[in-house]
N, C-alpha and C positions, 0 to 999 in steps of 0.2 A: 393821355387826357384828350377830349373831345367837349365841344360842344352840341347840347341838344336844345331848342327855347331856349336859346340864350343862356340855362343853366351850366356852367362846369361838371362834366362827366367823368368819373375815372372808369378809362377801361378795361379790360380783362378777356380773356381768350376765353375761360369759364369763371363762373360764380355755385357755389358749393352754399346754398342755405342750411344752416343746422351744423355745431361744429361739436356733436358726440361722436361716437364711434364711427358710425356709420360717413359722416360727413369729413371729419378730420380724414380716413384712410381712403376717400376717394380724392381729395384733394392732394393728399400724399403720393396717390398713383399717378396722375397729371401733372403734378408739378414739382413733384419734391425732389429733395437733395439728390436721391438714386438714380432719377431718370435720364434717359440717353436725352431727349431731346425736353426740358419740362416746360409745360405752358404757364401763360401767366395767372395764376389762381389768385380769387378771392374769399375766402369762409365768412361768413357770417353768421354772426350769431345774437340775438338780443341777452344773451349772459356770457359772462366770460369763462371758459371751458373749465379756468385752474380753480373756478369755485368749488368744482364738484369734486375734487381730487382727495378729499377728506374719506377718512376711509367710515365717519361716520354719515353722512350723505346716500353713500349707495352700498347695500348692503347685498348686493350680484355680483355673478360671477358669473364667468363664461365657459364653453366647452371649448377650446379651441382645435380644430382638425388637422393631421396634417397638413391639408392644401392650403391653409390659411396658414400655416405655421411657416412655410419657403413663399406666399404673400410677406408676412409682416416679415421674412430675412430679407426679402427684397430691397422694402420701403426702410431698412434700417430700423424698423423697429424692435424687434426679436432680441438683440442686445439687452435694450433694456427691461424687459419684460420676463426674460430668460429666469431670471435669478427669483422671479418671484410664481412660478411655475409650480404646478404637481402633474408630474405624467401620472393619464390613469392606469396602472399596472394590471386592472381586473375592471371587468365588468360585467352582471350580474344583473339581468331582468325578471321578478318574478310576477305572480300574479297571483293576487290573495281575495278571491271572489268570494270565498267562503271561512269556516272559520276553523279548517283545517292548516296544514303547515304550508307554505306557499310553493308549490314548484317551481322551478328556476326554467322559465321560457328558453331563456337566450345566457348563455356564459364565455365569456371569451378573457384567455390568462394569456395575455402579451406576454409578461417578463417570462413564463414559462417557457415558449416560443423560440426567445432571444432575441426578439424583434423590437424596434423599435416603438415607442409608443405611438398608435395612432391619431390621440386625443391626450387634452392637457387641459388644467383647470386653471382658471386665473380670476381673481377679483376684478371688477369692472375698474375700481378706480386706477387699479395698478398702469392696467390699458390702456386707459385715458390717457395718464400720463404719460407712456411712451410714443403716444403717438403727439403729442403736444409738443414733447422735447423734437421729433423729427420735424415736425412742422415750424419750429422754431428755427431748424438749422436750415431749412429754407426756405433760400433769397427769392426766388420767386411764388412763394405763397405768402398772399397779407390775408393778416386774420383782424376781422373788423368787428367787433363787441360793441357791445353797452344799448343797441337802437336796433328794435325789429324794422322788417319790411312792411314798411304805410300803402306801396303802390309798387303795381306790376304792370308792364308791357311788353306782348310778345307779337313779333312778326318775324316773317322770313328771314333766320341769320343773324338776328339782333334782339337783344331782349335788354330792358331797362327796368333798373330795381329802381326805388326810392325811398328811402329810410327814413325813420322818423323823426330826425333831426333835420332833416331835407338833403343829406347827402346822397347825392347821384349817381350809378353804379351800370356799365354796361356791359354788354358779350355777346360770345355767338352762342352758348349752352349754359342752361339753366339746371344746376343737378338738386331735386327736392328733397333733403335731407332731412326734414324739420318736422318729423315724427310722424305718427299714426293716424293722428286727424291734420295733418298735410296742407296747411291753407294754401301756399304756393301752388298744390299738387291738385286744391278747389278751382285757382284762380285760371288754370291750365285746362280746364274742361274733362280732365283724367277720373273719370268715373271708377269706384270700387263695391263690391260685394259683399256685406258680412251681417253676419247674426250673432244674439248673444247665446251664450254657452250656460248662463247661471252659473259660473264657477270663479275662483279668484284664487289665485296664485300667493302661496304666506313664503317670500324665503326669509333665511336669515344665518349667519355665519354664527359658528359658536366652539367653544372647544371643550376638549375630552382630553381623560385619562390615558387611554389606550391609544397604542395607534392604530391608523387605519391600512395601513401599508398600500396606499395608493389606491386601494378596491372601493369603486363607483357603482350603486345599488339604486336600482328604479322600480319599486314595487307601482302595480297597477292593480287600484281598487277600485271598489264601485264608486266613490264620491271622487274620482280624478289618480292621477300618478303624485307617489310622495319620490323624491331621488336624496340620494345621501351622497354627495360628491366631493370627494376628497379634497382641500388646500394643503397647502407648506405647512410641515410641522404637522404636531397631534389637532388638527382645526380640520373643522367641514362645512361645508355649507348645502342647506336642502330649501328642497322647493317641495310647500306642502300643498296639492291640491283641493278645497275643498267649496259645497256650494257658497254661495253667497253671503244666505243669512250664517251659516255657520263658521264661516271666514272671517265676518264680520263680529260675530260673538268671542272669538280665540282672539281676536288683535285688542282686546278689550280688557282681556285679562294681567292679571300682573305677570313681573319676568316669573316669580315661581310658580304659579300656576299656571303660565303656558308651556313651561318646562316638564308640570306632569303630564298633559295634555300628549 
């Protein structure tokens, strides 16, 4: 604890804004239960992370790589996460420009090999949760919900949050987790570069008859990439590429008529 104006400050070695994926596992690598040496972390977040843990909330899923894979063995997460896993056993890039049969750019058969899986798919919530249960078992990370950040101050070595509740929050690193449009990341002078694509991204998980035997399919068409990526069990989930307005027209539809779609 510290004084700043006379306000009660709680200290921290770092503070971690945003407590998704992205934020929970950098706070994990600094302070959590695994580390040789952990510092003292604070996540924040203006929602509480276990809200989104519903598997109807977030209908994503992730690739994850091996390098990520001995990361999250690291951080003790891997345990948990393990058992809701699909190694992708095949993967299969074609490209269907026209309206012949699509030739397969890229194919690569791991279990053919004997090799281990290079990639693995996983629901984002499942994620979530294994990294929330890590950050639970540790003692030196607090996780602080319910109040965004009202106010930032940064100078040499010391940065001061202030929440909108008026609680006090200091450190020496400031890590901007807190997504895409990044206010932290506005209030820091960190300038970014982007245009828009006209494109929008439909996923959604769903299951089938047949199985899929692990095999991960990424067709590339002129309105964007469709991928068909295997989960647990006969379930898949794809991310469908398409413009805007016509994105826009399919998420409009009923469940059977975006099923014919």
């Amino acid at each position: 604890m510290g004084v700043f104006d006379g306000v009660m400050t709680k200290k921290f070695d770092v503070i971690v804004v945003g407590a998704a994926l992205n934020g929970l596992t950098a706070g994990l690598a600094l302070g959590g239960h695994r580390a040789r040496r952990p510092l003292s972390v604070a996540i924040i977040d203006r929602k509480n992370p276990r809200q989104n843990l519903s598997n109807e909330n977030d209908a994503r899923a992730s690739a994850i790589t091996a390098s990520s894979k001995r990361m999250f063995e690291a951080l003790g997460v891997w345990e948990h996460v393990a058992q809701h896993m699909q190694a992708m056993e095949e993967i299969i890039v074609t490209d269907g420009r026209g309206p012949e049969a699509r030739p397969a750019l890229l194919q690569f058969g791991e279990a053919s090999a004997g090799q281990a899986s290079s990639a693995y798919m996983v629901e984002n919530h499942h994620l979530l949760g294994g990294l929330l249960g890590a950050v639970e078992k540790s003692p030196n990370i607090t996780l602080v919900t319910g109040h965004a950040v009202a106010q930032q101050s940064f100078a040499p070595g010391l940065a001061k949050l202030t929440l909108a509740n008026g609680e006090q929050l200091s450190c020496s690193l400031v890590i901007a987790a807190d997504g895409g449009k990044s206010p932290l990341r506005q209030a820091a002078g960190i300038e970014i570069v982007g245009w828009a694509y006209g494109q929008m991204g439909i996923v959604a998980s769903f299951d089938h008859a047949l199985p899929h035997g692990g095999r991960a399919e990424e067709h590339f068409t002129p309105a964007g990439p469709f991928a068909i990526l295997p989960l647990p069990g006969n379930r898949s989930s794809i991310v469908w590429t398409k413009g805007t307005a016509e994105a826009k027209r399919l998420l409009t539809l009923s469940l059977q008529d975006f099923e014919t779609e």
